[in-house]
C-alpha positions as CSV (number, residue, x, y, z in Angstrom):
1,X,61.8,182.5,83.8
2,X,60.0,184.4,81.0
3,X,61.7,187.1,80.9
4,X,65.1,185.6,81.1
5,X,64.3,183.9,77.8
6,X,63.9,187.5,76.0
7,X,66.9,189.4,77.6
8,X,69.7,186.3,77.0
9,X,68.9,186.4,73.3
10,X,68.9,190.1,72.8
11,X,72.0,190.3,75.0
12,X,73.9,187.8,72.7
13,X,72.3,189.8,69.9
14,X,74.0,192.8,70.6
15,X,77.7,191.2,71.6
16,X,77.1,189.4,68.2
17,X,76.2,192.4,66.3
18,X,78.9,194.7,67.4
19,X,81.9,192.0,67.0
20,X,80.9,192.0,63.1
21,X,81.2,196.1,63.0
22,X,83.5,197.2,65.5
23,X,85.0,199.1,63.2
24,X,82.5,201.5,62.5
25,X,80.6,201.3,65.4
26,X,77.0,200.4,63.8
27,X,75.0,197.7,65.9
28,X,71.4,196.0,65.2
29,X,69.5,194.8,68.1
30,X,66.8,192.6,67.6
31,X,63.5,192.2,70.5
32,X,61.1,189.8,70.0
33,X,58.9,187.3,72.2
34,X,60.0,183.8,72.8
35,X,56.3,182.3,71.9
36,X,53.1,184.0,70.5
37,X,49.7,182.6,69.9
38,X,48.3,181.9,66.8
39,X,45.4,184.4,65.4
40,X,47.3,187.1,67.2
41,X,50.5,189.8,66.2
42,X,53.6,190.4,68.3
43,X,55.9,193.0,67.9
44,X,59.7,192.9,66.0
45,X,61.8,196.1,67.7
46,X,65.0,196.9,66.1
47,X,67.7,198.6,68.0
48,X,69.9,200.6,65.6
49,X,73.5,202.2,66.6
50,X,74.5,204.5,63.5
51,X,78.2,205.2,64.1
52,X,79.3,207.9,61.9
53,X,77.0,206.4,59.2
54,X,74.5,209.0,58.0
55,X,73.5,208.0,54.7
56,X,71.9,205.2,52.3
57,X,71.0,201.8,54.8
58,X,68.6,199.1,54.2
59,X,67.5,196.0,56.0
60,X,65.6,192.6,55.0
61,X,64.0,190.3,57.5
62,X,62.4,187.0,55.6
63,X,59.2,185.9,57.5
64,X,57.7,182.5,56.3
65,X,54.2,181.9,55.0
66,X,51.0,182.4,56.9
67,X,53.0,185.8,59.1
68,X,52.1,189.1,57.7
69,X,54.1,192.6,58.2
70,X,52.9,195.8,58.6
71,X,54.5,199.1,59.6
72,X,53.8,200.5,63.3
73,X,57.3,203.1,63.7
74,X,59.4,203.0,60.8
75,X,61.8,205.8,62.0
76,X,61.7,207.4,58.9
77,X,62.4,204.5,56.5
78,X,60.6,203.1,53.3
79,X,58.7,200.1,55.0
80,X,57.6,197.6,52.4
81,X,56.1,193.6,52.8
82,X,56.2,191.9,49.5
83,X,57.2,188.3,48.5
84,X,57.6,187.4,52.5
85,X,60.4,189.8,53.1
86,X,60.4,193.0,55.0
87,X,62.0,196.1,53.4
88,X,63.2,199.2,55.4
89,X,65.7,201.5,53.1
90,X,66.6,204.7,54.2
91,X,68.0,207.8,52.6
92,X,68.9,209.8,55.6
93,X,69.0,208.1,58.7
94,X,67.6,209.5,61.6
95,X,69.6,212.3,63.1
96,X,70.1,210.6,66.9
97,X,73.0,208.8,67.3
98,X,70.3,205.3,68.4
99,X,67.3,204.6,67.1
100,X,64.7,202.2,66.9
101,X,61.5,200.6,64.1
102,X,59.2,198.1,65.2
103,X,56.5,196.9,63.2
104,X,54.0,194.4,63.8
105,X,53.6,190.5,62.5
106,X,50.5,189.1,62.1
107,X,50.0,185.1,62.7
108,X,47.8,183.3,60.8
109,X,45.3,181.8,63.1
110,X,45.4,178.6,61.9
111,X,49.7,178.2,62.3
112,X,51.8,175.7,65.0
113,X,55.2,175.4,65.2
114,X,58.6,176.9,65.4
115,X,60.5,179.1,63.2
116,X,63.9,181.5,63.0
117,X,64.1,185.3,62.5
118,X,67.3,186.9,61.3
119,X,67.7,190.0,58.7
120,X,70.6,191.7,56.7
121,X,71.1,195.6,57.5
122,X,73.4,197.1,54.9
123,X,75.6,200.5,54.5
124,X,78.0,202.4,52.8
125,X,80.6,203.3,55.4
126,X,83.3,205.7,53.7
127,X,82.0,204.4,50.1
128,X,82.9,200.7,51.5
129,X,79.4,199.1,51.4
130,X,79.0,197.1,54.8
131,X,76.7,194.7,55.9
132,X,75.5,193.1,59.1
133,X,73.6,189.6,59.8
134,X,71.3,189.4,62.3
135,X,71.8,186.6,64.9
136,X,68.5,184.5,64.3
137,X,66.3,184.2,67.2
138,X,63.9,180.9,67.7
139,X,59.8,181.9,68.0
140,X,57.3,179.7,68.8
141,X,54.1,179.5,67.6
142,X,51.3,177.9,70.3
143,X,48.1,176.8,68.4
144,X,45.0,178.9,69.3
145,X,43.2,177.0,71.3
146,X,39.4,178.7,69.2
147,X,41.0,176.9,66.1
148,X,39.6,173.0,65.3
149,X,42.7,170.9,65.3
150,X,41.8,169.8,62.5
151,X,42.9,172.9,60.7
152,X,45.8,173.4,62.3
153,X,49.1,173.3,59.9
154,X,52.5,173.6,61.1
155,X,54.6,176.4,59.7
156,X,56.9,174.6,57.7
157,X,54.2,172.8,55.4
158,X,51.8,176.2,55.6
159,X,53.1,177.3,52.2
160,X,52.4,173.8,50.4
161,X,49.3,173.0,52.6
162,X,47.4,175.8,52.9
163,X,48.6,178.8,50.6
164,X,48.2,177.2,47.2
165,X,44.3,176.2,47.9
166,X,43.6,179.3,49.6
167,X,41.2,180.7,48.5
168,X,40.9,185.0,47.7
169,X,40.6,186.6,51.5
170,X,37.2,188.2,51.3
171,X,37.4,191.8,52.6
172,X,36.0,192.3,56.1
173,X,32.7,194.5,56.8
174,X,35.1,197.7,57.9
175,X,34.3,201.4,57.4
176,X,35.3,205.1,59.0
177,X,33.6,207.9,58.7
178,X,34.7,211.5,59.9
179,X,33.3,214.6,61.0
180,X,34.7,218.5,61.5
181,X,32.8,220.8,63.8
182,X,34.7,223.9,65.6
183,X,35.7,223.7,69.0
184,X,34.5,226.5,70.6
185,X,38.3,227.0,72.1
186,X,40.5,228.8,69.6
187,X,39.7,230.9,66.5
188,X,40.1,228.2,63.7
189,X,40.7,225.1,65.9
190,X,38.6,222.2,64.7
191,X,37.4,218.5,66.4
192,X,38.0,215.5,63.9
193,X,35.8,213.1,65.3
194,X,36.0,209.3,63.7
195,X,33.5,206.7,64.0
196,X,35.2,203.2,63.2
197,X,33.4,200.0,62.4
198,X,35.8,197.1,62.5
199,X,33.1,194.1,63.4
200,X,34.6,191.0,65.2
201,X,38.3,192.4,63.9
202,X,40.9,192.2,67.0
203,X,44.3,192.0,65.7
204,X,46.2,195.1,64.3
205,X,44.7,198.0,63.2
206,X,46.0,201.9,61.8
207,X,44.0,204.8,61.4
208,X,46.2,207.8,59.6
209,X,45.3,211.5,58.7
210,X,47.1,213.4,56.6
211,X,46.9,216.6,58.4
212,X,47.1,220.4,56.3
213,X,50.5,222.3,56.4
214,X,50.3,225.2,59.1
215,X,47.8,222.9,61.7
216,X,49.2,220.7,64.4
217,X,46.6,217.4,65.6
218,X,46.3,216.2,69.5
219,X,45.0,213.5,70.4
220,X,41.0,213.8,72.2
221,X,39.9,210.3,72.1
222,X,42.6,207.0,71.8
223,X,40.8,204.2,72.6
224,X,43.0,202.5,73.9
225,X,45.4,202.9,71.0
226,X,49.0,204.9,70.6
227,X,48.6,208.3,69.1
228,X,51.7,210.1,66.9
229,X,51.6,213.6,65.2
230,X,54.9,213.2,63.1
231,X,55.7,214.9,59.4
232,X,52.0,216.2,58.7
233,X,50.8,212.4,59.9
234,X,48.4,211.8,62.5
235,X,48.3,207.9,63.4
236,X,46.2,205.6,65.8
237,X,48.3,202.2,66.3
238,X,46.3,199.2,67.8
239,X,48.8,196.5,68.6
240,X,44.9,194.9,69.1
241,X,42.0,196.0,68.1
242,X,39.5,197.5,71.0
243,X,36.6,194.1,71.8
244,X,33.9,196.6,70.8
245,X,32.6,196.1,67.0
246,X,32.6,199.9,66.6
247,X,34.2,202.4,68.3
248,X,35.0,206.7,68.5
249,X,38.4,208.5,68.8
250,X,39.0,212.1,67.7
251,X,41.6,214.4,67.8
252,X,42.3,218.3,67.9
253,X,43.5,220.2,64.4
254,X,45.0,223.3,66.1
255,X,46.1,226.2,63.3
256,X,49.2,227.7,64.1
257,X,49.6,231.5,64.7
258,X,49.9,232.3,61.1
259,X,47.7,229.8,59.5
260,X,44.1,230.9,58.6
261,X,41.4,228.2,59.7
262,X,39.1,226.4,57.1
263,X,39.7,226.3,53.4
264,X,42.0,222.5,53.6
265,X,41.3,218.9,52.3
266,X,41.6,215.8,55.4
267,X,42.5,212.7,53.5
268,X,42.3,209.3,55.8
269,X,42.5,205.6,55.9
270,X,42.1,202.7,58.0
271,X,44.2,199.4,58.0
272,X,43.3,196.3,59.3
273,X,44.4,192.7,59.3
274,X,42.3,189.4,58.4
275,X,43.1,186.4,56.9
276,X,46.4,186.9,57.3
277,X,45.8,189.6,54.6
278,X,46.0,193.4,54.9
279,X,42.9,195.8,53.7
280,X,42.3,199.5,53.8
281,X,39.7,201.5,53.4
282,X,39.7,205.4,52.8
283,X,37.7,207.2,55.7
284,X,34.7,208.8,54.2
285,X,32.8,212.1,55.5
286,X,29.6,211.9,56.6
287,X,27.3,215.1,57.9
288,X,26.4,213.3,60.9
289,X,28.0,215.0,64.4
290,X,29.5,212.2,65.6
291,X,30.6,214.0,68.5
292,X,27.1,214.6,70.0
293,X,25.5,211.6,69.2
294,X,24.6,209.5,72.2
295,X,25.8,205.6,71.7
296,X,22.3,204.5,70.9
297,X,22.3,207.4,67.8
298,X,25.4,205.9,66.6
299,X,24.1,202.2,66.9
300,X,21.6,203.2,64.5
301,X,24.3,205.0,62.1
302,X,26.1,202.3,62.4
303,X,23.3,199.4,61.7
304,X,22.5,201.7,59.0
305,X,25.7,201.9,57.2
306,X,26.4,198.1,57.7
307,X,23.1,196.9,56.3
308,X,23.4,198.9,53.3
309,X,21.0,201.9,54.0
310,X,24.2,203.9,54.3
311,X,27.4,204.4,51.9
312,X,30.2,201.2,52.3
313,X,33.5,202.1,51.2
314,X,34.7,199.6,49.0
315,X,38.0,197.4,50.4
316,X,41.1,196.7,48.4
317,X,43.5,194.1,49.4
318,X,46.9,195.3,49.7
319,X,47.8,191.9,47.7
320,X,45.7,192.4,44.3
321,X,46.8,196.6,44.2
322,X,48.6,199.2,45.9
323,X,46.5,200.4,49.4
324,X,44.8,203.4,49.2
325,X,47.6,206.1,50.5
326,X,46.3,209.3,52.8
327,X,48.3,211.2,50.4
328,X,47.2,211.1,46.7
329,X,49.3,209.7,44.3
330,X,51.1,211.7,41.2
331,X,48.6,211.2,38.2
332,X,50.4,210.3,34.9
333,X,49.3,214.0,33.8
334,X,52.1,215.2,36.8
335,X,54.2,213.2,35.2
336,X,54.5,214.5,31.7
337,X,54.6,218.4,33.4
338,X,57.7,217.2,35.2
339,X,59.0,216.4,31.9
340,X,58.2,219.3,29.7
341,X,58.0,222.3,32.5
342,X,60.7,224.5,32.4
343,X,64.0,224.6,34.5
344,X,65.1,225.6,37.8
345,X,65.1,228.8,40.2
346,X,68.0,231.2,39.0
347,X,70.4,231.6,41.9
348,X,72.3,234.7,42.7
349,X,74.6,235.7,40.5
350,X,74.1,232.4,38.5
351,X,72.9,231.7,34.4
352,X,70.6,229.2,34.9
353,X,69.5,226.9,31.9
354,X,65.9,226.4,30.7
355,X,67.1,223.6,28.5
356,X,66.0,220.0,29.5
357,X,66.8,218.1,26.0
358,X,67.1,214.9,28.4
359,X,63.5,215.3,29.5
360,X,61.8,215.5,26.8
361,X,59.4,212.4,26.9
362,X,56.1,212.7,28.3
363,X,53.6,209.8,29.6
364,X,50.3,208.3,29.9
365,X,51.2,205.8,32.2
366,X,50.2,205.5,35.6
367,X,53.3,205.9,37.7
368,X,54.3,203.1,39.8
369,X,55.5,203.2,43.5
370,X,57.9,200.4,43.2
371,X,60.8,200.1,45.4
372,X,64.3,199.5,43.9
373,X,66.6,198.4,46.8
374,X,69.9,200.2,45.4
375,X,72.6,200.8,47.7
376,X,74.3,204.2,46.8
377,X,77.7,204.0,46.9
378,X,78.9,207.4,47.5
379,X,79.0,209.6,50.8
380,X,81.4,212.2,51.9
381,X,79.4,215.5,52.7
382,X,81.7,218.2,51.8
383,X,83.2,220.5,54.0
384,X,82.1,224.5,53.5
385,X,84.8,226.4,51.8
386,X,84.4,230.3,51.8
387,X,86.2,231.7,48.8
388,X,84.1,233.2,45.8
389,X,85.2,230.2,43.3
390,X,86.5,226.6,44.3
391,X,89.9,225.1,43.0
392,X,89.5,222.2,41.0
393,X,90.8,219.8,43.9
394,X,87.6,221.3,45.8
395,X,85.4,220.8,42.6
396,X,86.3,217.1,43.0
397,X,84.2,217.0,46.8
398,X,81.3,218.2,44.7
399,X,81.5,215.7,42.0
400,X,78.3,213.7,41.4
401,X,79.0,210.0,41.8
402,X,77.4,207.2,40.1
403,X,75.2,205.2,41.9
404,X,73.9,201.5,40.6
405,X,70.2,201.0,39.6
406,X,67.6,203.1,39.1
407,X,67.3,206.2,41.3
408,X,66.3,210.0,41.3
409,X,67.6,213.0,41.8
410,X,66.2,217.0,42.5
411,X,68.0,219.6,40.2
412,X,68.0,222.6,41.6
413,X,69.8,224.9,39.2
414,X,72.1,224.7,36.2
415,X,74.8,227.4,35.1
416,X,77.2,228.5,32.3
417,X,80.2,229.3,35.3
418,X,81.7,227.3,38.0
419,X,79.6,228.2,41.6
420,X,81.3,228.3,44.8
421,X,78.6,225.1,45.6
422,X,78.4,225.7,49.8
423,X,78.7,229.1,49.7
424,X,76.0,229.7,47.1
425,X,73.1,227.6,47.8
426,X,73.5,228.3,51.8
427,X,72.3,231.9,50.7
428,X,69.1,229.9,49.5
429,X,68.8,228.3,52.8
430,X,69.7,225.1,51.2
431,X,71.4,222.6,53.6
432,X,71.4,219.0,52.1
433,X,74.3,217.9,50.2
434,X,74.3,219.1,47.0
435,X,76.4,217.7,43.9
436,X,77.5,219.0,40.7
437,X,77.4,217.3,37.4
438,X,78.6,219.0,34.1
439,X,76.7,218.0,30.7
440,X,76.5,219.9,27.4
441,X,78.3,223.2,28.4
442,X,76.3,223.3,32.1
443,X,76.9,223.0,35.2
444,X,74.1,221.1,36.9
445,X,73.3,221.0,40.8
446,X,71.1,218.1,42.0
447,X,70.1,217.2,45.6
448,X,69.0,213.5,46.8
449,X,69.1,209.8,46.1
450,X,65.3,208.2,45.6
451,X,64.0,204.6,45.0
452,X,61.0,206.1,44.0
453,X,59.5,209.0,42.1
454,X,57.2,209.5,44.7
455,X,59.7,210.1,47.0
456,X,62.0,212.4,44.9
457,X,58.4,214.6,43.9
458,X,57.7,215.3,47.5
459,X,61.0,216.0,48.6
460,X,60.9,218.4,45.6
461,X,57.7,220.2,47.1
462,X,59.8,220.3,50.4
463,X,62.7,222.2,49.2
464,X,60.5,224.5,47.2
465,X,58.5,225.4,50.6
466,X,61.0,225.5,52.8
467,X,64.4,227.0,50.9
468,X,64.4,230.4,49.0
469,X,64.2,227.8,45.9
470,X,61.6,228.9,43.0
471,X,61.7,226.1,40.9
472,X,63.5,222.2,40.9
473,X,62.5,219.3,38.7
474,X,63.1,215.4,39.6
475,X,65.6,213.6,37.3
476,X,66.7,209.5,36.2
477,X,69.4,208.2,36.7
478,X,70.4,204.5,35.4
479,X,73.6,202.9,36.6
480,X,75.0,206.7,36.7
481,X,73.6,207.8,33.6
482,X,70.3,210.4,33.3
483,X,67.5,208.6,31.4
484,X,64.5,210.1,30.6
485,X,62.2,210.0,33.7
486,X,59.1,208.0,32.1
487,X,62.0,205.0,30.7
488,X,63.1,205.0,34.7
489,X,59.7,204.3,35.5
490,X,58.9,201.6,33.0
491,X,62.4,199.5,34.0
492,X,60.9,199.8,37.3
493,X,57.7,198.4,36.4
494,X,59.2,195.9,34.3
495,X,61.1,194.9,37.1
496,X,58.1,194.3,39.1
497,X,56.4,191.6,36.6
């Protein structure tokens, strides 16, 4: 009887979803559990069917008070939880045809009751912006039966019973440490053992690695937990948290043919859920070998480290500031050199500009990763032409459109002459769309649409490392129009307060 409870909704889901876009051939499919126990997560899988959509989507999924989000398989999307809504905004979707995100909800141990979850997923379909509403399906909460009735609140009144005289979550006795030794297999290949200490902790849990460029990791020791090597990320998922208050898993860092071993920087964290909150801690290194110490050896490293003999990393709630990120952040020092450097590789044949009169303000702000849902409104990819100089009806494929918001952009390359666009930057191995622009006497060629700076800067790095491109700079855009990059940033954090 169970099951028929799950497939009925998710099979009116999808008959629902496709009616509303049959047109264009995009679905949503929604999978969730019919009940779920308070104190524990469950699992929200989304079903996506792109049509001939390929660029800009987002979706929004309100939870209610006392649930708490947190990313398990984005698919490639910005995953944000802020304010009670879930954020997933794509620039590219995935290549496939289908694919799917789940992420995981964590229930307040002290909730009852019933509530609804729906969502919005929106696109730009042949610059017609599109949107989809989820068919809401009915969850139940059943009270744990470890909580004193007495505490128990049903979800409806959580917000005004519980939330304003709750008091600041204390962060939970957590730490990781990690150890590299060799081997003994391959020349260069390493161990990365990890000793984590999570105490009583039994809901969801994320260890990830940001792994060197030129080394591939494999999974040694799980525990139990789901292990992907995806875009220089290694991550351990826990659904639930292994019983034991401490625990190992490891992994293999293998150096590809042409990659010399040694010489990199492994930068870690560790998520975990309590209180209906969500804290990290960075993974620290420790000289112990964790991988040949018997379990009474690491009892003792263990008591050590959690009575204080040892070093604690400190905890940050990922309500008070931003969680500490396996990849470091752009200092405000970054910022100003992406002002002031100078422009962009000089393509073949091309008079490329070192002129940036638009950039010329530099920063000593700390740069914020806000998250501007803005819904470009262009598409189109254009087709490859092969003469040596485009005709002005092709110029018009090429034409940068404007967008509304805030965003970023890559430029690539700026010249005094007209480029035959396709033809030219394919010689530079350069596949992604590229747009021209043309502003005091130059021709400008940009790449992208980003929410974020972040997100432009490392897409930046990309092209650099993986194109026959020199040089590229990020650039502003506001409601169409280039602004300086540091003004982009502050209306962003402005629009944070």
């Amino acid at each position: 009887m169970f099951r028929y409870k799950i497939i009925l909704p998710v099979a009116f889901l999808f008959l629902s979803v496709t009616s509303i876009s049959q047109t264009g051939g995009v679905s949503v499919k929604m999978d969730v559990p019919g009940s779920v126990t308070a104190g524990t997560s469950f699992a929200v899988k989304l079903f996506f069917s792109k049509g001939s959509i390929q660029s800009f989507s987002r979706l929004f999924q309100d939870l209610p008070a006392g649930l708490q989000a947190v990313s398990v398989n984005p698919a490639n999307a910005d995953f944000s939880f802020q304010d009670k809504r879930v954020r997933m905004i794509w620039f590219r979707l995935p290549e496939t045809d289908t694919f799917s995100v789940v992420y995981s909800v964590q229930v307040d141990y002290r909730l009852k009751g019933k509530f609804t979850l729906g969502g919005t997923f929106s696109y730009v379909d042949n610059g017609d912006r599109k949107s989809i509403q989820l068919p809401e399906k009915e969850i139940t909460i059943l009270p744990s039966p470890s909580t004193d009735a007495r505490l128990i609140v049903d979800i409806k009144d959580f917000e005004k019973k519980v939330s304003s005289v709750l008091p600041a979550a204390s962060a939970p006795e957590v730490f990781c440490l990690r150890n590299v030794t060799p081997s003994g297999n391959l020349p260069g290949e390493e161990i990365v053992t990890l000793l984590v200490y999570k105490g009583n902790l039994t809901s969801f849990g994320k260890l990830e690695e940001t792994i060197p460029a030129g080394y591939t990791a494999v999974a040694v020791e799980r525990k139990d937990g789901l292990f992907t090597f995806r875009d220089g990320m290694a991550r351990f998922l826990w659904m639930n948290l292994p019983a034991d208050p401490w625990f190992i898993i490891s992994y293999r860092l293998i150096p590809q043919s042409e990659t010399k071993g040694g010489g990199y920087l492994l930068k870690g964290a560790f998520s975990c859920t309590s209180q209906n909150r969500t804290f990290t801690v960075p993974v620290s290194v420790t000289a112990q070998p964790l991988a040949k110490l018997d379990k009474t050896a690491l009892s003792t490293l263990v008591d050590a480290v959690a009575s204080g003999k040892g070093e604690i990393p400190l905890l940050a709630s990922e309500e008070t500031k931003p969680a500490a990120q396996p990849a470091s952040r752009l200092p405000a020092s970054d910022a100003a050199k992406e002002e002031k450097k100078p422009s962009v590789q000089q393509p073949p044949k091309a008079t490329v500009s070192s002129a940036r009169s638009e950039e010329k303000k530099s920063t000593q702000e700390s740069i914020p990763n806000a998250k501007i849902p803005v819904v470009a409104e262009k598409t189109n990819k254009p087709a490859v032409v092969s003469e040596h100089t485009l005709p002005e009806a092709a110029d018009e494929k090429y034409v940068l459109l404007p967008e509304k918001g805030v965003y970023f952009r890559v430029q690539i390359a700026a010249t005094r002459n007209k480029v035959n666009i396709p033809q030219h930057f394919r010689r530079m191995k350069i596949t992604d769309e590229v747009r021209l622009e043309k502003s005091e006497g130059w021709y400008k060629y940009t790449i992208g649409s980003f929410v974020t700076y972040e997100d432009a800067r490392k897409y930046k790095e990309e092209l650099i490392r993986k194109t026959l491109l020199k040089d590229a700079f990020v650039i502003a855009y506001y409601n169409g129009k280039r602004i300086p990059v540091q003004e982009a940033l502050s209306m962003i954090h402005s629009s944070m307060r």
